[in-house]
N, C-alpha and C positions, 0 to 999 in steps of 0.2 A: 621918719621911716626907720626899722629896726636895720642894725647894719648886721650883713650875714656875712661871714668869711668863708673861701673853700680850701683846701688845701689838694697840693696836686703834690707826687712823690717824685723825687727824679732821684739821681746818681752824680756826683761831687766831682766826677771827673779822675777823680786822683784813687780810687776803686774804695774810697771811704765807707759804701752803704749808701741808702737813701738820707736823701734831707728833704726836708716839708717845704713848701715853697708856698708862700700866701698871698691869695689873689682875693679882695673885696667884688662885692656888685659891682661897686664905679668900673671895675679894670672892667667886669666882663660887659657890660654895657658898652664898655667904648669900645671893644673886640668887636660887639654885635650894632653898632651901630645905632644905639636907642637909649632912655632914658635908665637912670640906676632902679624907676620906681617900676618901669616894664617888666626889668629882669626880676626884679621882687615878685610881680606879679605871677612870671612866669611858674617860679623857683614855687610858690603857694598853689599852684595850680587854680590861680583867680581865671574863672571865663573870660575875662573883659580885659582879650588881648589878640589882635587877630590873627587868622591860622598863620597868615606866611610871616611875622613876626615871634611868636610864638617857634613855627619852627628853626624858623634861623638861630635863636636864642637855644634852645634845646640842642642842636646841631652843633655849636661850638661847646655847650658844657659836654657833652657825650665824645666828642674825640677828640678833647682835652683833658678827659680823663678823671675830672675833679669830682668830689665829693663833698656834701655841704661839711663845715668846720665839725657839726657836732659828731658826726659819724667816724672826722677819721681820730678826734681825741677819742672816740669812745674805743677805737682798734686798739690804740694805745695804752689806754687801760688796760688791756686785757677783755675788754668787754666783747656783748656776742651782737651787739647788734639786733635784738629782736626785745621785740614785746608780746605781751598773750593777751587779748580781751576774750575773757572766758563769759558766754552769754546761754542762758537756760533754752534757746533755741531758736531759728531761724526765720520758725514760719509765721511770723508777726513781725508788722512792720515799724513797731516800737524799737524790735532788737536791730532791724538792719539800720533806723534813722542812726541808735549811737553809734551803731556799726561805721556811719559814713562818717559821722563827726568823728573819731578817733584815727579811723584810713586820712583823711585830708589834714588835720593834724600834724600825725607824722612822716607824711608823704616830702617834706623839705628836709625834714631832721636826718637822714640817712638811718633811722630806726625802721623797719620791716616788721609788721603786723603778720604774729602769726594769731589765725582765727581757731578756738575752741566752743564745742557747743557740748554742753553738757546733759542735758533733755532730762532739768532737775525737775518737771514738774509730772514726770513716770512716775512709777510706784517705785521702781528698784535701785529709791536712792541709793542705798548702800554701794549697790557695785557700780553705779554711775559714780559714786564719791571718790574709791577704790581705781577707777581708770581715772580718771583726771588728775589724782598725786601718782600714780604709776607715770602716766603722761609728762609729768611734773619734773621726776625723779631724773627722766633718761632724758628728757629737754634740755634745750640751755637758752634761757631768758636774761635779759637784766630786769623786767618789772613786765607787770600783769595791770588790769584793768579787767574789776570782775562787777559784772552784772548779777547780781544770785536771788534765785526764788524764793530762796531761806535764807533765815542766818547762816547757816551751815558756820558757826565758828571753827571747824575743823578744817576748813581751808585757808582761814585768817592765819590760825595759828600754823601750819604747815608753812605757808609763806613768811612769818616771821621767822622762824627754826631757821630755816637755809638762808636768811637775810635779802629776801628777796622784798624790794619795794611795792607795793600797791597800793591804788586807790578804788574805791567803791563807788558806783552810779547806782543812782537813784535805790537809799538806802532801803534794806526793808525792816529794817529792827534797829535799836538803839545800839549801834556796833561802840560805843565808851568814846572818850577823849581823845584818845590816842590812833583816832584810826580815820585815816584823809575820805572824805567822802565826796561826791557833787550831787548835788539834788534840784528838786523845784519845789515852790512855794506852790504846795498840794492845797492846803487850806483855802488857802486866799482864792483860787482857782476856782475850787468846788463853790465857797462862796459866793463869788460874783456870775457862778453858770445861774445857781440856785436865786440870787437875786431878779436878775436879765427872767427869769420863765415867771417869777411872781410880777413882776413889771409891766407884762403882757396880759396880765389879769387872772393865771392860775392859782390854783387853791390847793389843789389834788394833785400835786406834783411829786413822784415817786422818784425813785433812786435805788439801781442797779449797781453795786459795790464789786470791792474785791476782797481778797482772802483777809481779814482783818489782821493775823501777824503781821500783815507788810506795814508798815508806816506807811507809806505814803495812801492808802487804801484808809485807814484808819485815821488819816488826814482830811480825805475828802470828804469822808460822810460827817464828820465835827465838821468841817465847813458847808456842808449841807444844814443839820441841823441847826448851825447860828443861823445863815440865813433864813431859814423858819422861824425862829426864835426874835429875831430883832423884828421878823413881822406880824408878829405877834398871830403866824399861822401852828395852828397843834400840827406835832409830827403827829400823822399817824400808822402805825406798825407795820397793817397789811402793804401798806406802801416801798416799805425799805425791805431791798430784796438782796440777799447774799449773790455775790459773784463772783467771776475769776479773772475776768479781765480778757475772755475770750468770747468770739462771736458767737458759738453756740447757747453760754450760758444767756448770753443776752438774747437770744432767740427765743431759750426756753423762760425765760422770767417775763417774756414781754408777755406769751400766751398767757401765763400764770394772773399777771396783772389784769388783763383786759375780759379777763372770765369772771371777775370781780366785780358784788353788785352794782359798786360805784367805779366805776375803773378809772386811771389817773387820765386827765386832760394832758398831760406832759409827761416825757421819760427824758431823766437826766441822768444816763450811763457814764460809770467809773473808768469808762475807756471808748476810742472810737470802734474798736474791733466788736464791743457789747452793742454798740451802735447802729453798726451796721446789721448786726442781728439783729436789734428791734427792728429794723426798718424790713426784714426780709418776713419777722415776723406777724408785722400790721401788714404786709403787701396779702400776705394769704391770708389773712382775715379780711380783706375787701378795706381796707382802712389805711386813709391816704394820710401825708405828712407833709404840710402840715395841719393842712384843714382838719381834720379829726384831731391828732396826733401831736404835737409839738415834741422833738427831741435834741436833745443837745448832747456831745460826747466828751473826751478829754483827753489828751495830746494833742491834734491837728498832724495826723500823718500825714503819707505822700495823697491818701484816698478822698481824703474827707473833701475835698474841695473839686473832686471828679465825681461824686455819684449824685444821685438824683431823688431830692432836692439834696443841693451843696450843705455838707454837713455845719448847722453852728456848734464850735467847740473850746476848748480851752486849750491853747497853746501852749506844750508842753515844750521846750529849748534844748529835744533831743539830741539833736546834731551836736549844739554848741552845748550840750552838757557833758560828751563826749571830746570835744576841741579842749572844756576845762578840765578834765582827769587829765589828757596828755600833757597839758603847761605845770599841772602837781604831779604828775610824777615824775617830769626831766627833770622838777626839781629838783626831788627827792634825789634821784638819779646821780647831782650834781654835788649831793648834799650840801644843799639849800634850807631852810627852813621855810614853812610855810606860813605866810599868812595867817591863815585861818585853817582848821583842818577840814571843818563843815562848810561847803560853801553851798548858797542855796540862789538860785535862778527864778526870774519872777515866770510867773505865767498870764498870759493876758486872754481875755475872752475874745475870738473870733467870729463875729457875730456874719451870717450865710444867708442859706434859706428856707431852713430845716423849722422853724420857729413863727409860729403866728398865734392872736388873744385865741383863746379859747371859743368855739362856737361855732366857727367858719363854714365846720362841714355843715351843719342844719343852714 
């Protein structure tokens, strides 16, 4: 178990100022009456700890005043206590999974998430670019954690100027050497959906992309195409359809597909949210899933495994892609070195019930 320390402030007596006083888990465990691994549990905000346990434990860190160790060296520093996850915007549930993986994170560390949405995928980059370093400018952070729709190198460099620490989630461009990133093994991903629908007996299996500047979009459909490739099935073109990684395009590319004089047996969309569109867009064409249809998507949001049929998908380690930017950048924070600056997160195929051989509906 990792050992946490808190520090509580008091007064010397002798009218000296404060002194730190340092209390481990073991003390406050024995204070609350329960295991050093409960209070760990508490302190992480782990579920698997019962409410009146839980609150008892809670109950004495709160009017005892402490604060986990990292928060109060960071006072001591000089530091502000806060972080920025800057994210392209809200209303996908891609942005809220890292969203949660970064909040539970630093929910122990005495670090305070402040949330930025910068809604880069409007037209008017420019002055969305323009408020975010104004934002920047009159803020006080010790480090950021940016989700970006672009490269947008003009925010990298703006956070290097002022010595401000960041890491990047799920990269979209070859951001160099020198710049800490967290990602998922996009390839491998796309791959193994594309294998899984040829396995099932399809031939004609199409593919709903995203903006190809992003890497990880330009990941998936190369791990598309190999799987094509090692089965020695031809791509063929009218099949592979530009997207965005939103449910409407995926709406409109399914109609597009399915108007075709051979139309795909299978859609394997570059996101669940494109997924979900196809599926609303076979619903109005009278065209069931999977009997007709077979579709598979990719992350495994909160959704996919509520709609109907259960979406099969690729399990994208949003949460915990955002848990590894917050362990790189305390680092950095601590000045640390890292590891590695690219670290890349496997992704596993989720197999549901979105998915059946080809034929069914006849």
């Amino acid at each position: 178990m990792e050992k946490m320390a808190l520090h509580k402030t008091s007064s010397d007596g002798a009218g000296r100022g404060p002194e730190v006083a340092r209390l481990t888990v073991r003390d406050l465990a024995s204070q609350a009456g329960v295991s050093p691994m409960t209070v760990s549990r508490v302190l992480n905000k782990r579920p698997d700890v019962a409410p009146g346990t839980r609150e008892r434990v809670e109950h004495i860190i709160a009017q005892s005043g402490f604060v986990p160790a990292r928060a109060a060296s960071a006072r001591r520093e000089g530091r502000h206590g806060l972080v920025d996850l800057v994210v392209p915007a809200l209303d996908t549930a891609y942005s809220l999974e890292i969203a949660r993986g970064v909040e539970a994170a630093l929910e122990p560390t005495g670090f305070r998430l402040v949330l930025s949405c910068t809604h880069s995928s409007s037209r008017d980059l420019a002055r969305q670019e323009r408020m975010w370093l104004a934002k920047l400018s009159q803020g006080r952070t010790d480090g950021a954690i940016l989700v970006l729709y672009a490269e947008q190198s003009r925010r990298l460099g703006e956070l290097r100027r002022r010595h401000i620490p960041f890491v990047v989630v799920d990269p979209v461009g070859d951001l160099g050497p020198d710049v800490p990133s967290v990602g998922a093994t996009n390839w491998a991903g796309a791959r193994a959906a594309t294998e899984y629908l040829l396995s099932l007996g399809h031939s004609r299996v199409a593919f709903i992309g995203g903006p190809l500047q992003q890497l990880c979009a330009a990941e998936r459909l190369s791990g598309y195409r190999s799987a094509l490739d090692a089965a020695s099935v031809p791509e063929v073109p009218e099949l592979v359809r530009p997207g965005n990684f939103m449910d409407d395009m995926g709406y409109k590319q399914t109609l597009a597909l399915m108007e075709l004089a051979d139309p795909p047996t299978a859609i394997f969309a570059g996101s669940d949210s494109q997924a979900l569109g196809a599926y609303a867009a076979l619903r109005e064409l009278a065209k069931r899933v999977p009997e007709d249809v077979s579709v598979v998507g990719f992350d495994d949001t909160l959704l996919a495994p509520l709609v109907t049929p259960a979406l099969t998908t690729v399990r994208q380690p949003l949460a915990e892609m955002g848990r590894f930017a917050v362990r790189d950048l305390l680092r950095l924070l601590d000045g640390k070195p890292l590891s590695s600056m690219r670290v890349q997160l496997a992704t596993t195929l989720v197999i549901r019930s979105s998915c059946a051989p080809p034929g069914r509906g006849s």
